[in-house]
N, C-alpha and C positions, 0 to 999 in steps of 0.2 A: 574312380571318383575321388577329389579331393578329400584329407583327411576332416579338415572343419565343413565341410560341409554335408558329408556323411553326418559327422556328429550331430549338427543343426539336423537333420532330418530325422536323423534317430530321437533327438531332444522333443522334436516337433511333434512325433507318433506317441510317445511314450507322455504326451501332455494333452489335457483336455478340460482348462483352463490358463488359454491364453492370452497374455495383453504386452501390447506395443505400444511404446515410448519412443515416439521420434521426435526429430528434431530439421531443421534447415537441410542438412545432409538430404534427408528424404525426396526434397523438391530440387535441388540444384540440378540431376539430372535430367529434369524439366522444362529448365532452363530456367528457375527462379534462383535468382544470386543470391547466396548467403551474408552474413552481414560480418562476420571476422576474420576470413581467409582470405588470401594475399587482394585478392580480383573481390571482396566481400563489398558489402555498403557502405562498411564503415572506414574502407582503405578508397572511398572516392572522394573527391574535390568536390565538394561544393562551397556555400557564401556564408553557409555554417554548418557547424559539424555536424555528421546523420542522425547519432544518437541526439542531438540536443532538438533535429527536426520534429523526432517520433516522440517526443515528451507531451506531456499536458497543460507545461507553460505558455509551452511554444505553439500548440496547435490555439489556445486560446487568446495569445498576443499578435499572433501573425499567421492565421488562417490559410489566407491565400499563399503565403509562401507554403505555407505547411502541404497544403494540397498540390502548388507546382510539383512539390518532390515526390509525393505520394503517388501521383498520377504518372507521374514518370519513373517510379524506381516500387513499387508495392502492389502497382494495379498490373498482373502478369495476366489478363482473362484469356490470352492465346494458350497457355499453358495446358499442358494435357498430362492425365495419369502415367505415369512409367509403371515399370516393372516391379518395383517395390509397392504401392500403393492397389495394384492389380492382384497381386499375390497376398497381398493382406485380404481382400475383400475377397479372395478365390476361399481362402482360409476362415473369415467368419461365416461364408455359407456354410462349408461344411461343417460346421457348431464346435469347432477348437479354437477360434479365437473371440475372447467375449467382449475386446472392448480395444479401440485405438486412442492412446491419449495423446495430445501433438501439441506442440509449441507453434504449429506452421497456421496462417490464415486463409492462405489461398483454396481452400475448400477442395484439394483433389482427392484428398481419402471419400469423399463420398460421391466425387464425379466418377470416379471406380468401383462404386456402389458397396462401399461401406457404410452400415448404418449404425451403430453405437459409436459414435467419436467425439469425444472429449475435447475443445478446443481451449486449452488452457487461454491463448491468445487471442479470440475471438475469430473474425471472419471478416475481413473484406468483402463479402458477398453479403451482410447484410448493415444498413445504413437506418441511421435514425434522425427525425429533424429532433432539434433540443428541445425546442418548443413545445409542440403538440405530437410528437411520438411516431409520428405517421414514416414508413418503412416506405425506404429506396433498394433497390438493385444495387450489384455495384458497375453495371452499363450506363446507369444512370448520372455516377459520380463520375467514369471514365469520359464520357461524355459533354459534362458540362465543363464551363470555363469558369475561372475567377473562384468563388466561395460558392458551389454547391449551396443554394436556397430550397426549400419546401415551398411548397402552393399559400401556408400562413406567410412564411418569411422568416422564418425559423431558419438558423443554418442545422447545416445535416450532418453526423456528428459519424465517424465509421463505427461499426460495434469490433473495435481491436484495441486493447490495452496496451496503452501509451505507458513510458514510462512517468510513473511518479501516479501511477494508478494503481489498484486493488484488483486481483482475481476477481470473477464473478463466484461469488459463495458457494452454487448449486452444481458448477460444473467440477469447481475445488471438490466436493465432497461425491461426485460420482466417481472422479479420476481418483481418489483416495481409495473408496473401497473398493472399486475392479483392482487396483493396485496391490491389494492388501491380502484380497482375495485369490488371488492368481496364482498356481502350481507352475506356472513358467513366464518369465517377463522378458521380454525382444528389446532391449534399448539399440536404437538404432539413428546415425546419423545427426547424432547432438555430440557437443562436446562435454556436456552437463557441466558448465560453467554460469549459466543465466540463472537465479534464483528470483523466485522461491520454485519455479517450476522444477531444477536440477535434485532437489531433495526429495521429487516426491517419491523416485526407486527406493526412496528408506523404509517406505512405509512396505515393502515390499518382505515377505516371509516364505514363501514356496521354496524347491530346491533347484530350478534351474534359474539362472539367471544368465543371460547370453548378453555381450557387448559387439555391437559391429556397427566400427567408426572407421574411418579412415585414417586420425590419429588417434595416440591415446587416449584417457579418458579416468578422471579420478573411480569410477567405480571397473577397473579390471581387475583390480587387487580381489576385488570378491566373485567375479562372474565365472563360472564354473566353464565359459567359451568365450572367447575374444576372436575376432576377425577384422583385421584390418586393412576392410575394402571398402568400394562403394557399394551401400545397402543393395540400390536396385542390381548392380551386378551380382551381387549374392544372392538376392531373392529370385532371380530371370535362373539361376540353375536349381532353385528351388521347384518352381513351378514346372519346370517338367517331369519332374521326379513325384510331384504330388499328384499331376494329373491321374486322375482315375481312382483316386484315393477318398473321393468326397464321399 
């Protein structure tokens, strides 16, 4: 058996209060593209730059561009759980993990049937008109052409924070105290470069603290294990070693 991941198993058993911190990492092997690595979103061409698409100037001056891109680089509904997202929800059944906190939108932590998850970034999967408030799919936005309108005429707004937008307060302060709370934290497949979300391992006091990234990552200096792989591959020799352990 590998020595790190021996270790992670042994970290895993000897903890029962756990929570996990991912990041874009988690989904790439999903085949949802990350946004700062060489192949990311933010190394594509387009008529303007990705990060200035995903803003809240820019979804509000130019809609319809904003949603050409969206539709075509955010809306991933083919996407399916991997091995990481599966092994997380293997692990909150068995009641040692209490809580997924995730930068990602694409909703696969709980198409894996995880149910505590914190979406710092909101969700793709649920849509709102501005208007009158009234909830869309996101089959719905995939679907439509031009500016996504509501049955009022309201455009329909995704529920995911754009830049130049605020956290939602209520998920801010769940992700805080499962954070805070936790005898063991998983950061997993972020670079913890994106703030304010990158800070919230601070709030973080337990004694394990695990990093597995593929590159480095400003919090190795404190993580009692580092592994630098792909999560889902690390998780996929996890899960067989867990089975039967629930």
């Amino acid at each position: 058996m590998n020595a790190d991941i021996q270790a992670l198993q042994s970290m895993i058993e000897q903890s029962d209060n756990i929570v996990f911190f991912g990041g874009a990492g988690v989904s790439t092997e999903s085949g949802i593209p990350d946004f700062r690595s060489r192949d990311g979103l933010y190394n594509q061409k387009y008529k303007f730059p990705p990060e200035s698409i995903i803003s809240h100037t820019f979804f509000v001056r130019r809609p319809e561009e904003f949603y050409e891109f969206y539709r075509d680089r955010m809306l991933a509904l083919e996407a399916k759980p991997n091995a990481a997202h599966l092994f997380l929800a293997r692990l909150e059944a068995a009641g040692k993990l209490k809580a997924v906190v995730t930068q990602n939108i694409d909703g696969l932590h709980q198409a894996a049937g995880s149910k505590n998850v914190f979406e710092l970034h909101g969700s793709v999967h649920r849509n709102y008109c501005m208007r009158c408030g009234r909830f869309y799919d996101a089959e719905y936005i995939k679907e439509s052409s031009g500016i996504p309108r509501c049955a009022c005429g309201g455009i329909i707004k995704p529920d995911v924070v754009l830049y130049e937008e605020g956290l939602d307060a209520r998920v801010v302060e769940g992700a805080v105290s499962a954070i805070s709370s936790a005898d063991m934290l998983i950061v997993g497949g972020t670079s913890l470069v994106v703030y304010p979300a990158a800070g919230f391992i601070e709030y973080f006091r337990g004694k394990r603290l695990v990093v597995i990234n593929k590159s480095p990552t400003p919090a190795d200096a404190r993580a009692q294990l580092v592994i630098n792989d792909g999560i889902a591959k690390v998780f996929s020799q996890l899960t067989e070693r867990y089975a039967g352990r629930e």
